[in-house]
C-alpha positions as a printed NumPy array, in Angstrom:
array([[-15.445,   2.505,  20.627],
       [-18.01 ,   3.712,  18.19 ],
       [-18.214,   2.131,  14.937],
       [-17.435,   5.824,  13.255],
       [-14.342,   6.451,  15.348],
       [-12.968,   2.894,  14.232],
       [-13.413,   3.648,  10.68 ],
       [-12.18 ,   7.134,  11.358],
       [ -8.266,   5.292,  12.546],
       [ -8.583,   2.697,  10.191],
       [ -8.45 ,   5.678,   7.381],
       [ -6.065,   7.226,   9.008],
       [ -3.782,   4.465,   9.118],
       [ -4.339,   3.548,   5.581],
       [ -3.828,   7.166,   4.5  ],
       [ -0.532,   6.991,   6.272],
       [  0.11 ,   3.708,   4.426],
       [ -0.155,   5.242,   1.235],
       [  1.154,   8.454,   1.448],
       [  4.874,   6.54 ,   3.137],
       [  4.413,   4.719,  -0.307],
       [  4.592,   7.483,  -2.544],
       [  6.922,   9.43 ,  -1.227],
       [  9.172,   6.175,  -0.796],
       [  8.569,   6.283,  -5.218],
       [  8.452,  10.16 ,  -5.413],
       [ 11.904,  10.774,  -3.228],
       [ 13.991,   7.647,  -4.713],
       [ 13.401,   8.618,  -8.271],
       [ 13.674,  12.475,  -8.164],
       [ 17.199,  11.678,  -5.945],
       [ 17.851,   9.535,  -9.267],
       [ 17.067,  12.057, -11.417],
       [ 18.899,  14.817,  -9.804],
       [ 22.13 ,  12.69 ,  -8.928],
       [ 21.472,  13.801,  -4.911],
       [ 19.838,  13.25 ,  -1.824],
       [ 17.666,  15.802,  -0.254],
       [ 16.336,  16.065,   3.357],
       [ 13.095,  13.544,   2.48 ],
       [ 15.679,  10.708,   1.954],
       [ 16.343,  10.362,   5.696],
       [ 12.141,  10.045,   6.366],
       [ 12.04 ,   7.062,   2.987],
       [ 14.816,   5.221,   5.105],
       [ 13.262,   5.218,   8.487],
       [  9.69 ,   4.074,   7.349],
       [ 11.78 ,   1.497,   5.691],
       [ 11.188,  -1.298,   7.907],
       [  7.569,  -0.925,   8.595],
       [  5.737,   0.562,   5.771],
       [  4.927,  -2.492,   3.054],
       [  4.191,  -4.21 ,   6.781],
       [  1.828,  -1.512,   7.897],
       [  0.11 ,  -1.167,   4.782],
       [ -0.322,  -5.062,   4.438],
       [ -1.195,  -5.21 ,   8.073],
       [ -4.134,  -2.956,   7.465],
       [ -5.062,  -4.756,   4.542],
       [ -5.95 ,  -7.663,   6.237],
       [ -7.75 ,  -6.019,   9.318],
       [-11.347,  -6.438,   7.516],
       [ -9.939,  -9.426,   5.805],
       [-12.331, -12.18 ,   7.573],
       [-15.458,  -9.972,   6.268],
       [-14.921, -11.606,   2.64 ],
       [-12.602, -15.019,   3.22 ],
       [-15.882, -16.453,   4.969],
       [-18.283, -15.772,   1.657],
       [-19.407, -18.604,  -0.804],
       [-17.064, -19.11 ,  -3.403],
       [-18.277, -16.676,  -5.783],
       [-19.189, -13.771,  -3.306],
       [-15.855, -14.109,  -2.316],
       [-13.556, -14.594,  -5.563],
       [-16.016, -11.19 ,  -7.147],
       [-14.724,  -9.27 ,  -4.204],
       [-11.666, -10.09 ,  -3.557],
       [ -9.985, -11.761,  -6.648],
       [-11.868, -10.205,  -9.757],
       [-11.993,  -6.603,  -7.927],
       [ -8.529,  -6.394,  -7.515],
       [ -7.515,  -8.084, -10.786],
       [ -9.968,  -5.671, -13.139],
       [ -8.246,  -2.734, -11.357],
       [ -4.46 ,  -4.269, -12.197],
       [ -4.881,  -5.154, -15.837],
       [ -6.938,  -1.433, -16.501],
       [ -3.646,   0.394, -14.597],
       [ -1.252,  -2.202, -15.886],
       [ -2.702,  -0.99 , -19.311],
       [ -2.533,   2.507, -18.674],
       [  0.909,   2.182, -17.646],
       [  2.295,   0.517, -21.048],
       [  0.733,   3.075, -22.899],
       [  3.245,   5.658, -21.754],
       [  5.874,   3.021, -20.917],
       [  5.841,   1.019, -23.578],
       [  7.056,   3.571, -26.418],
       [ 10.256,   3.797, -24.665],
       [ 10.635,   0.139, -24.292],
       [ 10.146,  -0.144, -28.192],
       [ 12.402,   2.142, -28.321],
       [ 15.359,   0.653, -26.856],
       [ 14.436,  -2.907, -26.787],
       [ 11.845,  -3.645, -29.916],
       [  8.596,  -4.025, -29.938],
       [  8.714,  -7.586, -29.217],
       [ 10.413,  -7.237, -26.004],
       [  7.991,  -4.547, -25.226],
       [  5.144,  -7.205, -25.456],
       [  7.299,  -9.963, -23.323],
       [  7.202,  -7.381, -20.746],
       [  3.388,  -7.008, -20.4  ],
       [  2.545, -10.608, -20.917],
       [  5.017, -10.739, -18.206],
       [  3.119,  -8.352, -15.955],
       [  0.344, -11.043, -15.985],
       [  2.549, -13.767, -13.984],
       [  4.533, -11.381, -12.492],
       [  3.616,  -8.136, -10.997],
       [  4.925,  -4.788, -12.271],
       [  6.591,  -1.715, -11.184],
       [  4.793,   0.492,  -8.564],
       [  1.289,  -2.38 ,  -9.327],
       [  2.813,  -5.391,  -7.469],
       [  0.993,  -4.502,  -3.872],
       [ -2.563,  -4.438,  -5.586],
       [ -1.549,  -7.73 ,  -7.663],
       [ -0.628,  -9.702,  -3.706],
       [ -3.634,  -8.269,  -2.63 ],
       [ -5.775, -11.369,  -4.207],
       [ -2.886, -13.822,  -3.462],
       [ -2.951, -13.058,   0.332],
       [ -6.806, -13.42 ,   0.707],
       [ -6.752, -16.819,  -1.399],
       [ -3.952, -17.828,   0.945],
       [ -6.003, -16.89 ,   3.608],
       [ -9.006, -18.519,   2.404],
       [ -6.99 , -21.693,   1.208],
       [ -5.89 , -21.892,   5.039],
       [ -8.664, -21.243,   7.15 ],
       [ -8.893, -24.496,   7.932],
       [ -5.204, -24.873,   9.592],
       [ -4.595, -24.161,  12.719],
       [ -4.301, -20.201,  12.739],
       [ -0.78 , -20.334,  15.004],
       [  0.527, -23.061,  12.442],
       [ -0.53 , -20.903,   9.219],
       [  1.455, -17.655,  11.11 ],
       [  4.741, -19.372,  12.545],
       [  5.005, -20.564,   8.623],
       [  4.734, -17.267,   7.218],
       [  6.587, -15.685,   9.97 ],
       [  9.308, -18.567,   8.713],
       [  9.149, -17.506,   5.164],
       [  9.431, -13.827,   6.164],
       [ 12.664, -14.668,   8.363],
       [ 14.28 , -17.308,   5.167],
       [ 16.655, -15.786,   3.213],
       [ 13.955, -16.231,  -0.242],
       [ 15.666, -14.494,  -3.081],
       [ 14.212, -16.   ,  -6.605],
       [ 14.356, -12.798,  -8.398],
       [ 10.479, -13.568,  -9.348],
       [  8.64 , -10.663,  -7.235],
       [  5.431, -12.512,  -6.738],
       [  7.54 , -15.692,  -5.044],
       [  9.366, -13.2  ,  -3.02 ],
       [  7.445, -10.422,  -2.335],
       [  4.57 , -13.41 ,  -1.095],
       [  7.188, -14.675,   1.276],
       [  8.277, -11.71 ,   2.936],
       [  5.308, -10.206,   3.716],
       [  1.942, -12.762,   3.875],
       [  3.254, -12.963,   7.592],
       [  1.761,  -9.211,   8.267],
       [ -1.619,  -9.41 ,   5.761],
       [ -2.009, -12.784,   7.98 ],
       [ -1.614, -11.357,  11.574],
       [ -4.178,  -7.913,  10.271],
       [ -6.591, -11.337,   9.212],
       [ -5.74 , -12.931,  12.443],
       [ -5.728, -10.573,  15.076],
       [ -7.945,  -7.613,  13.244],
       [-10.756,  -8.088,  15.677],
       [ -8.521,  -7.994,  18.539],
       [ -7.076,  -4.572,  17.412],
       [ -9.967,  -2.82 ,  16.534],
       [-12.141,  -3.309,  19.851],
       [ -8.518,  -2.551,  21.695],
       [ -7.59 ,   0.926,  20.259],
       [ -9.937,   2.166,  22.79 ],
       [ -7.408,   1.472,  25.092],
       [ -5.024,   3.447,  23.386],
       [ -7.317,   6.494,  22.396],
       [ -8.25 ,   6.945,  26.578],
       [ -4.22 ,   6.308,  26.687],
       [ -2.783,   9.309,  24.805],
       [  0.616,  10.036,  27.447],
       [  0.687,   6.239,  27.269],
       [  0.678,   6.038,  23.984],
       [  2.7  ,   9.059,  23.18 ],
       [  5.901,   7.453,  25.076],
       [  5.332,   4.162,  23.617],
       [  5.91 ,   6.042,  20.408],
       [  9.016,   7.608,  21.208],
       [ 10.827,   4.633,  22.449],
       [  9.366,   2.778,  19.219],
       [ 10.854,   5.689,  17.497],
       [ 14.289,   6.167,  18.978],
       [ 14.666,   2.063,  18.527],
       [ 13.757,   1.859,  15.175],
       [ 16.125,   4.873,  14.298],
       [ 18.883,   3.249,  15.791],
       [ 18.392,  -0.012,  14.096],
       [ 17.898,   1.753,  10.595],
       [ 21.478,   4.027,  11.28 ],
       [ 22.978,   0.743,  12.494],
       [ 22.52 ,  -1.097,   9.338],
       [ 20.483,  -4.312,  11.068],
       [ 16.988,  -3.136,  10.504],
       [ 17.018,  -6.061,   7.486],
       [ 18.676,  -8.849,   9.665],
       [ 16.395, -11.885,  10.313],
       [ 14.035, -11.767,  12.94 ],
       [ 15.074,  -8.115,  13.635],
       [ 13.449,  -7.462,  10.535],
       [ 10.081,  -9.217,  11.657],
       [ 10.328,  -7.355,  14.656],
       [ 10.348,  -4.081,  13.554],
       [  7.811,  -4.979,  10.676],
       [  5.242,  -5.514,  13.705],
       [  6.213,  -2.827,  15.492],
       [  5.811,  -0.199,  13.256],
       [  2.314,  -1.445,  11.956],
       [  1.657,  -0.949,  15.758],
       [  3.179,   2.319,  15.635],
       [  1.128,   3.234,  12.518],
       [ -1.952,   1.828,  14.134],
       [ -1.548,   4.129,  17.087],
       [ -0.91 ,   7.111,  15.753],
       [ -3.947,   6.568,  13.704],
       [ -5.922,   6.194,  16.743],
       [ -4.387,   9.384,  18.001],
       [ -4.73 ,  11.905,  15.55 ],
       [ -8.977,  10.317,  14.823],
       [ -9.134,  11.096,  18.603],
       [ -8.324,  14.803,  18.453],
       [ -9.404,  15.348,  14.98 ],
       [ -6.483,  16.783,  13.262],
       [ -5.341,  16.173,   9.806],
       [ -8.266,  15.582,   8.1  ],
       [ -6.787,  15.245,   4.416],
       [ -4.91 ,  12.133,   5.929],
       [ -8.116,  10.56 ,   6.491],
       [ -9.229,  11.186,   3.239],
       [ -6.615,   9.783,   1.484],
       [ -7.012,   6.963,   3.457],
       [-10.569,   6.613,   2.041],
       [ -9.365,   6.756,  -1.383],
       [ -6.251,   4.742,  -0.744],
       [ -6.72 ,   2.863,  -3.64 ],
       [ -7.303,   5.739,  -6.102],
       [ -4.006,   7.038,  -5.069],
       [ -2.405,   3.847,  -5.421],
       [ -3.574,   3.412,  -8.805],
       [ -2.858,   6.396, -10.738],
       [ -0.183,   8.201,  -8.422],
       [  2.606,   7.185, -10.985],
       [  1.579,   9.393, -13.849],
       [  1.697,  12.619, -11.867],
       [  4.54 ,  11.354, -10.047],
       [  6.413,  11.378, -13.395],
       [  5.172,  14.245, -14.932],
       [  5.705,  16.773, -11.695],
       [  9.276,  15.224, -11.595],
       [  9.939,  15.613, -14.851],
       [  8.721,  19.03 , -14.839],
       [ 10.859,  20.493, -11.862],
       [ 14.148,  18.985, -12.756],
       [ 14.399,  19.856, -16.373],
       [ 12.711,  23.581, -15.264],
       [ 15.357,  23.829, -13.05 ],
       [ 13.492,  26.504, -10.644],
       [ 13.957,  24.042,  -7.391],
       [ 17.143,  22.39 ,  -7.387],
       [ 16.959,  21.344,  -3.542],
       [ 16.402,  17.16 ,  -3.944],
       [ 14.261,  17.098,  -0.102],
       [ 11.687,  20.084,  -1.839],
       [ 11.293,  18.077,  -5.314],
       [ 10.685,  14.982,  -3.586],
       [  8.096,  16.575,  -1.554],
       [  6.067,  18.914,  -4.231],
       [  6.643,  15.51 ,  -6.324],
       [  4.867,  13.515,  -3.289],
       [  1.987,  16.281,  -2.938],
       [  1.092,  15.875,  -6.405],
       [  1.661,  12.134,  -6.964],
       [ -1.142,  12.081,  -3.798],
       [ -3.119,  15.272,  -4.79 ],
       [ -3.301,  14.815,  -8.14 ],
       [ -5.126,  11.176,  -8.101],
       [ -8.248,  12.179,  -5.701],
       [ -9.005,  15.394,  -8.29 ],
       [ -8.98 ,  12.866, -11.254],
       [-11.162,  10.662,  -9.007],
       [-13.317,  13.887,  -8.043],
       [-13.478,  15.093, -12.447],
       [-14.174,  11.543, -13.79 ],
       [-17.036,  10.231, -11.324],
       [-19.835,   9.544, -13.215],
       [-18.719,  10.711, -16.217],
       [-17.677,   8.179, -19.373],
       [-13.93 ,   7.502, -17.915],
       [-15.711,   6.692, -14.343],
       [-14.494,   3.089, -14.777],
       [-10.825,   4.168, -14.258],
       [-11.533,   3.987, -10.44 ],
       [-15.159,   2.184, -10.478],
       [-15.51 ,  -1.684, -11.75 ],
       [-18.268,  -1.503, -14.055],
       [-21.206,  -4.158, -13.826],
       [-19.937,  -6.54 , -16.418],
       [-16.432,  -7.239, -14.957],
       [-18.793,  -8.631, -11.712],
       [-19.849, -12.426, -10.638],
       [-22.526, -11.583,  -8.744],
       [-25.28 ,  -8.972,  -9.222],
       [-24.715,  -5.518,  -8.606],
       [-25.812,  -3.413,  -5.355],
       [-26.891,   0.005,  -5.446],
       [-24.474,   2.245,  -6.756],
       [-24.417,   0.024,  -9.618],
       [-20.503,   0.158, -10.243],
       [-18.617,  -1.047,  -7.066],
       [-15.853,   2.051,  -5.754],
       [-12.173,   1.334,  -6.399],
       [-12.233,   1.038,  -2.186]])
């Protein structure tokens, strides 16, 4: 396979990452908000299983790129990248959160709750504040033997971990999938060739992948041990492969593009997210919860990439760009290093 084609699926599958992620946000609060469940729900509960998996897997796919670097290459790109980017959005975030917290909780509690953020990650943030953790657990582990390093996350995945601190939790239930992307990333990117000359192949696998996972979801056992594992893989596979499909006929180009931007969406989807919601249930002009949660979803993606687009190079271009002094190693051409 070319190397354009492979970045063309490995957008694809990250765009289908992130978009699953939103409207999983966008379709749980407006059915919150409107005291209902609309025709989206059903979608939110069968990517359930697979799509923190999926977008973890993918994560880690390019993950060996970086881990390998001297110490500073590694912790600019990996650790200080991600963490400028958290506390900026975490920020952001507290400036429209925090008057309500005052509000109903004082303004000390409001400040317990961001110094809070720092050891434990926040609302829609906590995938971007893992990020770091899972490549200096991959770095910190590179040594192991790779098959002993995945049976042990695959172990904390399967224990029943439940510390109510997200960042213990959250680590244990999914390092297992960032791991196998780092693990096995070579393997699947010179082998989606064999899917993309595969498509009938590839096609049924996807049904039966389909019609198992539905059945697991509508039978309640989709978060059993093991079974949960299972599908967690499975999807990412699934995800993977329709990736490979659509880059091979070229369809659904926007996909790819948020893929690209991922992380800008990730980032700043919440505002718009809010404010569309906000908007359409106290307007009252679409009272159907399935089309809220999708115009909210459309915006909470759409509405990112256009900030992104207005801001580039202008004064607020460091909302989605990491400015030169927030590096530990000198700059490349551009100067600022991209959000992705």
């Amino acid at each position: 396979m070319t190397s354009s084609a492979r970045i063309d699926w490995v957008d694809y599958a990250k765009g289908i990452s992130i978009i699953l992620v939103v409207m999983m946000h966008s379709t749980l609060s407006s059915e919150e908000a409107l005291g209902a469940t609309g025709w989206l729900h059903g979608v939110v509960e069968f990517a359930k299983p697979f799509r923190i998996p999926a977008f973890f897997l993918i994560a880690g796919l390019f993950a060996a790129r970086g881990i390998d670097k001297d110490w500073r290459s590694f912790l600019d790109g990996k650790v200080v990248h991600f963490a400028y980017f958290y506390v900026l959005w975490l920020t952001i975030q507290f400036m429209f959160r925090g008057p309500v917290y005052i509000a109903h909780d004082g303004a000390l509690e409001a400040l317990r709750l961001y110094l809070l953020a720092f050891i434990d990650p926040f609302g829609t943030l906590w995938f971007i504040y893992l990020l770091p953790v899972f490549f200096l657990a991959a770095r910190i582990t590179r040594r192991l033997p790779p098959m002993l390093v995945l049976f042990a996350a695959a172990a904390l995945e399967t224990a029943p971990i439940d510390t109510g601190w997200m960042l213990i939790d959250e680590f244990a239930g999914r390092f297992v999938f960032f791991y196998a992307g780092y693990l096995a990333g070579g393997w699947i990117v010179a082998n989606a060739e064999w899917i993309r000359a595969r498509p009938g192949v590839a096609a049924a696998g996807l049904a039966a992948w389909a019609g198992v996972t539905a059945a697991c979801v509508t039978a309640d056992v989709a978060r059993l041990p093991v079974v949960s594992l299972a599908l967690g893989f499975a999807g990412a596979a699934a995800v993977i492969a329709v990736s490979v499909l659509l880059s091979r006929i070229g369809v659904f180009g926007g996909i790819r593009r948020c893929g690209r931007d991922s992380l800008v969406i990730y980032l700043a989807f919440f505002l718009p997210m809010v404010i569309t919601r906000l908007v359409l249930v106290k307007s009252g002009v679409i009272t159907d919860p399935g089309n809220v949660a999708a115009l909210v979803t459309l915006a909470a993606v759409v509405s990112p990439l256009i900030v992104y687009a207005l801001t580039r190079g202008t004064i607020l271009d460091f909302l989605f760009h990491r400015p030169a002094c927030f590096r530990l190693t000198a700059p490349k051409a551009p100067v600022l290093q991209p959000a992705e």
